[in-house]
C-alpha positions as CSV (number, residue, x, y, z in Angstrom):
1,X,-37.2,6.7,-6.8
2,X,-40.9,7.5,-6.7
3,X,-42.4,10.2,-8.0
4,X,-42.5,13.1,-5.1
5,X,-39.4,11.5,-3.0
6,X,-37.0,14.4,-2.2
7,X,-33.4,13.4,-1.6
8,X,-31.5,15.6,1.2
9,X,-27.7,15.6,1.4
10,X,-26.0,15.5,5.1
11,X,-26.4,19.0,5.7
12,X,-29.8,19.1,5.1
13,X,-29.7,20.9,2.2
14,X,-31.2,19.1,-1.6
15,X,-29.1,16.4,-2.9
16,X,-28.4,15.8,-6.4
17,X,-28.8,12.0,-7.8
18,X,-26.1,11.1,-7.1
19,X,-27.6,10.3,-3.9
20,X,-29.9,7.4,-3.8
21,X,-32.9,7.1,-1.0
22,X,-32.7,3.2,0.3
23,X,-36.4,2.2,1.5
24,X,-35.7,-0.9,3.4
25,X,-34.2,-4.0,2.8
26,X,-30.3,-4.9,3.2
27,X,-27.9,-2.2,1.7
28,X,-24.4,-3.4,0.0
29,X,-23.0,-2.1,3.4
30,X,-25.3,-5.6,4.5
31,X,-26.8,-3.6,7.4
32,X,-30.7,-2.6,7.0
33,X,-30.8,1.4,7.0
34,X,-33.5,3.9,8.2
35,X,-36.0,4.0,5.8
36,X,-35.8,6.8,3.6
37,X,-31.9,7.6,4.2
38,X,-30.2,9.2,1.0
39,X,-26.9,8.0,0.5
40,X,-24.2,8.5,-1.9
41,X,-23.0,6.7,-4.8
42,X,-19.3,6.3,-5.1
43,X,-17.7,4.5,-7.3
44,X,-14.7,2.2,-6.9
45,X,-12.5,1.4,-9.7
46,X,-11.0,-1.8,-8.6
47,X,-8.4,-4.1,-9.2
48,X,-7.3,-7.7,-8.2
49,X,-3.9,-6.5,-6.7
50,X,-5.4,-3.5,-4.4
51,X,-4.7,-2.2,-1.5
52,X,-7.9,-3.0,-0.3
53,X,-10.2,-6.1,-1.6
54,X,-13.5,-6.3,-1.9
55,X,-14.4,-7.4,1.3
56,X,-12.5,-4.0,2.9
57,X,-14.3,-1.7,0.8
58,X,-17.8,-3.5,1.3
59,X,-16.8,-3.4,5.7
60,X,-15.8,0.5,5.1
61,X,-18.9,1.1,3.4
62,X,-20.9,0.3,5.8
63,X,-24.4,2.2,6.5
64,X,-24.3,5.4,4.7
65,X,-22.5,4.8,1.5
66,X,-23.8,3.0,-1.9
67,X,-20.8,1.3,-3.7
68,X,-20.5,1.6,-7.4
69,X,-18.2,-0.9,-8.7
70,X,-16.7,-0.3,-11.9
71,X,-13.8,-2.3,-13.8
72,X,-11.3,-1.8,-16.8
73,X,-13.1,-4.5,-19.4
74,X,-9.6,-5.9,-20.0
75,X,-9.5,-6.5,-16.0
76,X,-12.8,-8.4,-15.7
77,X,-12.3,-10.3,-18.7
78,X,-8.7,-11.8,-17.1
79,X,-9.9,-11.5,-13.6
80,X,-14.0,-12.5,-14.0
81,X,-13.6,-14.0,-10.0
82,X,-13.3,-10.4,-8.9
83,X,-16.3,-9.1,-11.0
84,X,-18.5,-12.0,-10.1
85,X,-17.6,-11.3,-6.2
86,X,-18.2,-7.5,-6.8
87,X,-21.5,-7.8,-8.1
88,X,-22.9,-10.3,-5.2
89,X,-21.5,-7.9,-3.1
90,X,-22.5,-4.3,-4.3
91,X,-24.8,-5.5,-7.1
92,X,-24.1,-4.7,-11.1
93,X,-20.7,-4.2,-11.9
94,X,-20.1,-1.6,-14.4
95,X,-17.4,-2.6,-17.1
96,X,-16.1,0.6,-18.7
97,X,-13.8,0.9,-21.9
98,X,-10.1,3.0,-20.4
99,X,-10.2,4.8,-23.9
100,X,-13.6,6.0,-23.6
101,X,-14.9,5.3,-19.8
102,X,-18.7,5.9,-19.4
103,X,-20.2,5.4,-16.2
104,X,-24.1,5.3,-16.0
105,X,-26.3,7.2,-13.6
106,X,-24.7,10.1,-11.8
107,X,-21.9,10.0,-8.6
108,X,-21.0,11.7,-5.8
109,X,-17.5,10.9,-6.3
110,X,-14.5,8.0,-7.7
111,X,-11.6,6.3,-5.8
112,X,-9.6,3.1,-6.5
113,X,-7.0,1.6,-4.1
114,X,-4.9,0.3,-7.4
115,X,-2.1,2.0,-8.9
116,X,-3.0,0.6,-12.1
117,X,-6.3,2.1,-12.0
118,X,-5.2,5.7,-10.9
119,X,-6.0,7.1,-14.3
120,X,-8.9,5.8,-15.5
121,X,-10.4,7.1,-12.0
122,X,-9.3,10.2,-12.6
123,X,-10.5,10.2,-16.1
124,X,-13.9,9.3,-14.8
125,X,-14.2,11.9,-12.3
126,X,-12.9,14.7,-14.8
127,X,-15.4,13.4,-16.9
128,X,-18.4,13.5,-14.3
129,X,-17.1,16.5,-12.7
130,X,-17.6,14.9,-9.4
131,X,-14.9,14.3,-6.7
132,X,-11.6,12.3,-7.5
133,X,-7.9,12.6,-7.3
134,X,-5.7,14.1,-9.8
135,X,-3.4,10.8,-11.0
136,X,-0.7,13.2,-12.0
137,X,1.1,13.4,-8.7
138,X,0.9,9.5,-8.5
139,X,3.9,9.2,-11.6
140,X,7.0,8.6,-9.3
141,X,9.8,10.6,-12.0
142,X,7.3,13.6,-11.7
143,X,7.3,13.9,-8.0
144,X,11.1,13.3,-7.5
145,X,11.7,15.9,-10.3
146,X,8.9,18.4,-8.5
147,X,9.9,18.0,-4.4
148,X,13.8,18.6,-6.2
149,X,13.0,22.1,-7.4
150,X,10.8,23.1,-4.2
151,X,13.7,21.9,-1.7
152,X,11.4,19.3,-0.2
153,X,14.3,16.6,-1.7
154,X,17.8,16.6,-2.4
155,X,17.7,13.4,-4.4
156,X,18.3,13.6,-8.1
157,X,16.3,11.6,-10.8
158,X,16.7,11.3,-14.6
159,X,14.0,9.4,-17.2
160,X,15.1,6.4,-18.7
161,X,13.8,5.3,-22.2
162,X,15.5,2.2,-21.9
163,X,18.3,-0.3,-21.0
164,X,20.9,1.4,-23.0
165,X,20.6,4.8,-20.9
166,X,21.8,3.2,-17.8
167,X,25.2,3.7,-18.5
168,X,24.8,7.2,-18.6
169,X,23.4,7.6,-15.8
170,X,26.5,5.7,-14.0
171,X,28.7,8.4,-15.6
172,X,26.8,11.1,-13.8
173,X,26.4,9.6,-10.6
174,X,28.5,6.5,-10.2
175,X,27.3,3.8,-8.2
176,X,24.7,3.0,-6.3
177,X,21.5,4.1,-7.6
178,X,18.0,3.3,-7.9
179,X,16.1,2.3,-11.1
180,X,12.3,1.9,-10.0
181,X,8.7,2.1,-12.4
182,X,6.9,5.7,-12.9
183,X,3.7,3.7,-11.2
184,X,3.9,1.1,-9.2
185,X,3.3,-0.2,-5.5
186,X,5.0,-2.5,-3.0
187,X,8.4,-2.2,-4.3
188,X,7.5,-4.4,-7.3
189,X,10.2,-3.8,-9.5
190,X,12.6,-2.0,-7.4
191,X,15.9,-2.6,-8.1
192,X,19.2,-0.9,-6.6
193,X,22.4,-1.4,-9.1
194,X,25.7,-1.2,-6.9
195,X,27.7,-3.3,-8.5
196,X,28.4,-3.8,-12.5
197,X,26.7,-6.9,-12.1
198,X,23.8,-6.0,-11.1
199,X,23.8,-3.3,-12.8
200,X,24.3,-5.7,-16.0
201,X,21.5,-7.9,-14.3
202,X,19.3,-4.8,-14.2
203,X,19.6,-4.4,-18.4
204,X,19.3,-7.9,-19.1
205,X,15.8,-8.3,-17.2
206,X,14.6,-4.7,-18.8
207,X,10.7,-5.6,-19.1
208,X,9.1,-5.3,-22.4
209,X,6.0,-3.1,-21.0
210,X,6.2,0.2,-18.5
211,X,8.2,2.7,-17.7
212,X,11.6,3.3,-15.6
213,X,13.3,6.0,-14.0
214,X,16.6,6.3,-12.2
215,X,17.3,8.4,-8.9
216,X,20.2,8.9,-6.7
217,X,20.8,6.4,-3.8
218,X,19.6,7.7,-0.4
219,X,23.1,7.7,2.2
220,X,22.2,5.5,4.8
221,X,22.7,6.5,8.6
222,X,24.6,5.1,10.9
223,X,23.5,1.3,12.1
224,X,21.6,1.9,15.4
225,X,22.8,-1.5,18.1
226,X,20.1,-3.4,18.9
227,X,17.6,-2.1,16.0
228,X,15.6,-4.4,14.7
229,X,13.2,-1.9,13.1
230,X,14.1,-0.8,9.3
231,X,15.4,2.5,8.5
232,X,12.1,3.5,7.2
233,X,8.8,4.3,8.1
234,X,5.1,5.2,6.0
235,X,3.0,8.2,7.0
236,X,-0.4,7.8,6.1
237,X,-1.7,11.5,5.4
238,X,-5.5,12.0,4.4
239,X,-6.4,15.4,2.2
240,X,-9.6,17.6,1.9
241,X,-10.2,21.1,0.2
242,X,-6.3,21.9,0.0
243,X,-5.7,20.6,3.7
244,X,-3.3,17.8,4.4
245,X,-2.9,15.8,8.5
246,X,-1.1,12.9,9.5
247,X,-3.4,10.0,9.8
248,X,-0.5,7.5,11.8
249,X,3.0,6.8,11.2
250,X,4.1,2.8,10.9
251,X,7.5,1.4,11.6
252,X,8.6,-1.3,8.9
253,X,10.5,-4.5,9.8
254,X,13.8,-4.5,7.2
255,X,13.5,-5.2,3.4
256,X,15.3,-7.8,2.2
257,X,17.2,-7.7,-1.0
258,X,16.9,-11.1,-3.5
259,X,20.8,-11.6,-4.6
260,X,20.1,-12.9,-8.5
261,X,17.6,-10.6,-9.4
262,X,19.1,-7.6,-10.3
263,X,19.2,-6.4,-6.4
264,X,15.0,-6.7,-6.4
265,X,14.0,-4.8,-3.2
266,X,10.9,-6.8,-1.4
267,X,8.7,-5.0,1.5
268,X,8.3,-7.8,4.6
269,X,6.0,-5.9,6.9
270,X,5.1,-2.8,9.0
271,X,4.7,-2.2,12.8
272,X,2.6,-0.2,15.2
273,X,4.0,2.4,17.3
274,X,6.7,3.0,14.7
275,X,10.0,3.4,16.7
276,X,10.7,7.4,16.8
277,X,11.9,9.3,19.1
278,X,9.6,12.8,18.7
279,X,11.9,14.9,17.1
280,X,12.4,12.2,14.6
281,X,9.0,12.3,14.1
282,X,8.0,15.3,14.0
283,X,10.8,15.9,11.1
284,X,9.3,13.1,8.9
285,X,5.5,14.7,9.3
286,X,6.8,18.2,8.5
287,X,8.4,16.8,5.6
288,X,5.3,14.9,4.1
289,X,2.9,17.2,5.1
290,X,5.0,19.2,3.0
291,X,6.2,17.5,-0.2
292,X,1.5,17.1,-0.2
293,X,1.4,20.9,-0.5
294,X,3.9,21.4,-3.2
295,X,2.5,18.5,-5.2
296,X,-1.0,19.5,-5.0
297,X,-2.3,16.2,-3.3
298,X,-6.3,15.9,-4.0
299,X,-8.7,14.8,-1.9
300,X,-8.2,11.1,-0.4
301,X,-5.6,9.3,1.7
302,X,-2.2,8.6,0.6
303,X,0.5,6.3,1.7
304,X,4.4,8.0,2.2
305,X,7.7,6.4,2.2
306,X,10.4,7.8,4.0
307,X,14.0,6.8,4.9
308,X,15.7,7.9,8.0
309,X,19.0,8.6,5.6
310,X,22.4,10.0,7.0
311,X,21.6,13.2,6.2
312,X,18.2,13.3,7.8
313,X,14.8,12.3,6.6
314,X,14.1,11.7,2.5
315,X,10.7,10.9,0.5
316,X,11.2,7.5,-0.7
317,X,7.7,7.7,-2.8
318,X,4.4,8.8,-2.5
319,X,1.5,6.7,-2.9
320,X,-1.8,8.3,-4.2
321,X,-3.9,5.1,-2.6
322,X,-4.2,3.9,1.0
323,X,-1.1,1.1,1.7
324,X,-1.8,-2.0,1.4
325,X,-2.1,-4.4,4.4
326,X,-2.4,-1.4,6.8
327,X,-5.4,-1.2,7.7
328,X,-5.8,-4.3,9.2
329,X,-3.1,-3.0,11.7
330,X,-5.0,0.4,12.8
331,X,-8.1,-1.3,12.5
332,X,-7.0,-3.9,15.4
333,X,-5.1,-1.3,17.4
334,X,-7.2,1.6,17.0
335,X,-10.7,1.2,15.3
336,X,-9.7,3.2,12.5
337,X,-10.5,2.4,8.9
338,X,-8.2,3.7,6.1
339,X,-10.7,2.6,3.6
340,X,-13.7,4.1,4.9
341,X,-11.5,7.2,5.4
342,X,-11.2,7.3,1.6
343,X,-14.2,6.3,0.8
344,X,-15.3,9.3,3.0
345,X,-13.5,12.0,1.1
346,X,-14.9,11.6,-2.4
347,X,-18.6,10.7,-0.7
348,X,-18.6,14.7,1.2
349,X,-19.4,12.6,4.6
350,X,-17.8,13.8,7.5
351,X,-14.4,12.4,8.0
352,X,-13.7,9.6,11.1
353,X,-11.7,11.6,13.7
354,X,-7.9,10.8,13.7
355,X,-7.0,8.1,15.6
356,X,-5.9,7.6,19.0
357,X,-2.0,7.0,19.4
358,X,-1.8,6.5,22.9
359,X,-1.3,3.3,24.5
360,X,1.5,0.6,24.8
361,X,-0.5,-2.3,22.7
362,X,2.0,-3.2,19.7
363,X,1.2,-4.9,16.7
364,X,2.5,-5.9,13.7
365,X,1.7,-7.4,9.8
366,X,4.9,-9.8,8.2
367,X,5.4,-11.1,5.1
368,X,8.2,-13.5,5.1
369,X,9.8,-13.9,2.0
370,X,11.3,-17.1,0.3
371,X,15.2,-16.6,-1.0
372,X,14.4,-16.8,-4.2
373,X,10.9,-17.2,-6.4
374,X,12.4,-19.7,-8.5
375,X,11.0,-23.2,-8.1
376,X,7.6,-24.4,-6.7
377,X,6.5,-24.4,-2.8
378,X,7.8,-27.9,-1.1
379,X,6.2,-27.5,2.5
380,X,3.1,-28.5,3.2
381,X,1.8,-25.5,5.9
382,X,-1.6,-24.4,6.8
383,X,-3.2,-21.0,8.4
384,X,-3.9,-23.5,11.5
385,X,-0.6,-24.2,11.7
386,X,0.6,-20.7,11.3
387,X,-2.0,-19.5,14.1
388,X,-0.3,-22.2,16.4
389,X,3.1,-20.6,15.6
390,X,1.4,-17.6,17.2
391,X,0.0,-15.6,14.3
392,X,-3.7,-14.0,15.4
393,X,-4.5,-13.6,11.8
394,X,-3.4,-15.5,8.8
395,X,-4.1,-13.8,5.3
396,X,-1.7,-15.6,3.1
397,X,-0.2,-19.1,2.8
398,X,2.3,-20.2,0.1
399,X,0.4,-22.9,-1.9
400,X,2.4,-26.3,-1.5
401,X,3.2,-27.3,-5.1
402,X,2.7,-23.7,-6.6
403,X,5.2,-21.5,-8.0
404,X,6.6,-19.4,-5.7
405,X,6.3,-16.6,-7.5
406,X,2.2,-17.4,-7.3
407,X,2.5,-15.1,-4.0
408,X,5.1,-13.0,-5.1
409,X,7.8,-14.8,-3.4
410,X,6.0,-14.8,-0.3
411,X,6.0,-17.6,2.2
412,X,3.3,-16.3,4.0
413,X,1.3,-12.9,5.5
414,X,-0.1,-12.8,9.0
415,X,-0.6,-10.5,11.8
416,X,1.3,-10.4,15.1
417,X,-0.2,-8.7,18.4
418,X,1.5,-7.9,21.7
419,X,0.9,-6.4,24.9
420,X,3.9,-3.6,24.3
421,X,6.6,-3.0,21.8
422,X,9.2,-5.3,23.5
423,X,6.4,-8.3,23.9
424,X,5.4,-8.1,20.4
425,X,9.7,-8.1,19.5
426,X,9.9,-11.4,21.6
427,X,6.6,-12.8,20.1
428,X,8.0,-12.0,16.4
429,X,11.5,-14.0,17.1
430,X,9.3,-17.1,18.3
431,X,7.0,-16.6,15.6
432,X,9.8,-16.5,12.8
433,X,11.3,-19.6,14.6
434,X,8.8,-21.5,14.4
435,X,8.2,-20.9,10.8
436,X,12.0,-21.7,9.8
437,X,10.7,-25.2,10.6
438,X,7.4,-25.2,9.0
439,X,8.9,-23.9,5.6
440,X,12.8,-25.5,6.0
441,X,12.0,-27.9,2.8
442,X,12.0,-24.4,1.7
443,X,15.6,-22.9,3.0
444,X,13.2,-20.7,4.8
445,X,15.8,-19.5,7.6
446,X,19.0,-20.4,6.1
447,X,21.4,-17.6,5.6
448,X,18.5,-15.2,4.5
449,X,16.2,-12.6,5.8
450,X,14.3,-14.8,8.2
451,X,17.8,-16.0,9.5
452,X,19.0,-11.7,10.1
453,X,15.7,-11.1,11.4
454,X,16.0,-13.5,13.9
455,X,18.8,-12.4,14.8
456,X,18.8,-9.0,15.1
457,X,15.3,-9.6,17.5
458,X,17.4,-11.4,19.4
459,X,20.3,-9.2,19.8
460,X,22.8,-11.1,18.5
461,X,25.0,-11.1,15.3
462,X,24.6,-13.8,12.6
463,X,26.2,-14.7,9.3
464,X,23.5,-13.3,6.8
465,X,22.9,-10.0,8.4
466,X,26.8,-9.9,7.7
């Protein structure tokens, strides 16, 4: 900045540095500003499993916000793809050490959209004093142990320090239960033991790094006829200054459960409208909206799991980060960015206004998942051919001679679009049919979760929902 330059913040008032005055040119946002604009500098801690990549973050950005990216040394020295695309992107990359994070020049605030990375923002922010979320809240035990004491749960959890406590814990409860990590995202790790074998599954597979906890099995309800969507939804909630509102809720298509791997739980894909009646829904909001106050959510947007159980709705978890592969679903229904919303909060911009529910347009993002993530991909599909099957948007394939596990057991991720609810059902059952023949060499289809799923769009029974 040149000697004389005054920086001004939104409201007109003197801005600190940790606004930056752009003077022509391109910006990272890659759009050429008004000369002269301050903007502020937020900086992203990110990570190569995020809920939003690189490209998301540089989109949100957009006009009136200077990106900052910063990454764990340990991260860009086993992931140097994601700091060389950062810095073409946003420019320098700032590599920081987790034990003693420094972070050069002055911001207006810190986010990350990786569980992994939760502390070390918070730790920068602390350490700058500028805008960030607490990462306490984010540690899964802690909230089940906090929403029990306030009422805001009636699900039990106890700490485990390892395999050998898992016996005691089937004393107090019996079976089922949950064991799940203190951090972690898209039910990685998940595992429900309701049988002594899997419960001696979940022992024998105890990893060597993180940390477990055990809770209490939410009762389902009653199976619903003709339901096709899961008995769960996510309620995005975004948080300023102590206030908490509903961003959108997003019906889920059913997890499916790998048999041989200690009962590992696997996400397959969320849907917009979700499914609720409004009673329904307004019972789940109340409830989120709710377990935010009593944990003391911080500023940002969060992503809440919550299970339409027998005995009415039930936290699942809370995510302190934005979900990941949602906002490529409210962006193409509604225009609203979950990224830039986040962004947003730490930078003190004005927040987007909520987004429009209305309207019968449906869509939908799957992840169809392989039986098992042993063994290496057989077939031979492309995005082209998955966009023939009737995807509009292809963000994953399977690589043909890869481990399946390379994609986390994921045959591919695409988006689905339809005029209403019941065209985008019909469009998923084609869509699902099409690709038990692209991946058959696979056993995509057979007697597994692309098999049920077919059949319950369809209406009709079938072996392996039984």
């Amino acid at each position: 900045m040149r000697a004389g330059d005054r920086l001004f913040a939104p409201d007109g008032s003197p801005a600190t540095s940790a606004w930056t005055t752009v003077r022509g040119g391109v910006d990272p946002g890659g759009a050429s500003p008004e000369a002269g604009r301050a903007k502020p500098r937020v900086g992203v801690v990110l990570s190569p499993r995020g809920a939003a990549g690189v490209r998301d973050i540089l989109i949100a950005a957009g006009r009136d916000i200077v990106v900052v990216p910063v990454l764990r040394r340990e991260v860009s020295a086993q992931w140097p793809g994601l700091a060389t695309v950062a810095g073409r992107l946003f420019g320098e990359v700032v590599e920081v050490d987790a034990a003693d994070p420094v972070v050069p020049g002055p911001l207006a605030g810190i986010v990350t959209f990786g569980d992994a990375e939760l502390e070390l923002a918070a730790a920068i922010g602390s350490r700058l004093g500028v805008r960030h979320r607490d990462a306490g809240p984010a540690d899964k035990y802690v909230q089940r142990s906090t929403l029990a004491r306030h009422g805001v749960s009636r699900i039990g959890a106890l700490p485990l320090a390892g395999p050998d406590d898992l016996d005691s814990v089937r004393g107090e409860w019996g079976l089922p239960f949950v064991v799940k990590p203190r951090r972690g995202a898209g039910g990685a790790d998940v595992t429900v033991a309701r049988t002594e074998r899997q419960l001696q599954e979940i022992k024998e597979s105890w990893p060597r790094q993180g940390v477990r906890f055990a809770e209490q099995f939410i009762p389902d309800a009653a199976h619903r006829a003709g339901a096709w969507h899961a008995d769960y939804v996510s309620v995005e909630v975004q948080s300023m200054s102590g206030r908490h509102d509903v961003i959108t809720v997003f019906g889920k298509f059913p997890v499916h459960t790998r048999s041989g791997a200690a009962a590992q739980v696997v996400t397959t894909g969320d849907i917009l409208p979700d499914a609720l009646d409004e009673q329904t829904r307004r019972q789940v909001t109340d409830l989120v909206l709710r377990a935010h106050e009593v944990l003391g959510i911080g500023d940002g947007v969060t992503h809440t799991e919550v299970k339409l159980g027998a005995d009415g709705p039930e936290i699942i978890e809370i995510n302190c980060r934005i979900g990941g592969h949602l906002n490529r679903l409210l962006r193409r229904r509604s225009g609203f960015d979950l990224v830039r919303q986040a962004l947003l909060c730490v930078a003190g911009l004005p927040l987007q206004p909520l987004p429009d529910a209305e309207g019968e347009r449906a869509v939908a993002g799957l992840f169809i998942p392989f039986a098992s993530t042993a063994g290496t991909v057989a077939s031979q599909v492309s995005p082209v051919d998955l966009r023939a099957a009737g995807a509009v948007a292809v963000d994953e394939v399977a690589r043909p001679g890869a481990s399946r596990s390379e994609s986390d057991g994921i045959a591919c991720n695409v988006v689905l679009d339809g005029a209403d609810p019941s065209a985008l059902r019909h469009s998923a059952a084609v869509f699902l049919e099409r690709v038990r023949e692209l991946f058959a060499a696979d056993g995509v289809g057979v007697e597994d979760w692309t098999e049920a799923m077919v059949a319950k769009l369809r209406g009709e029974p079938s072996e392996a929902q039984a």
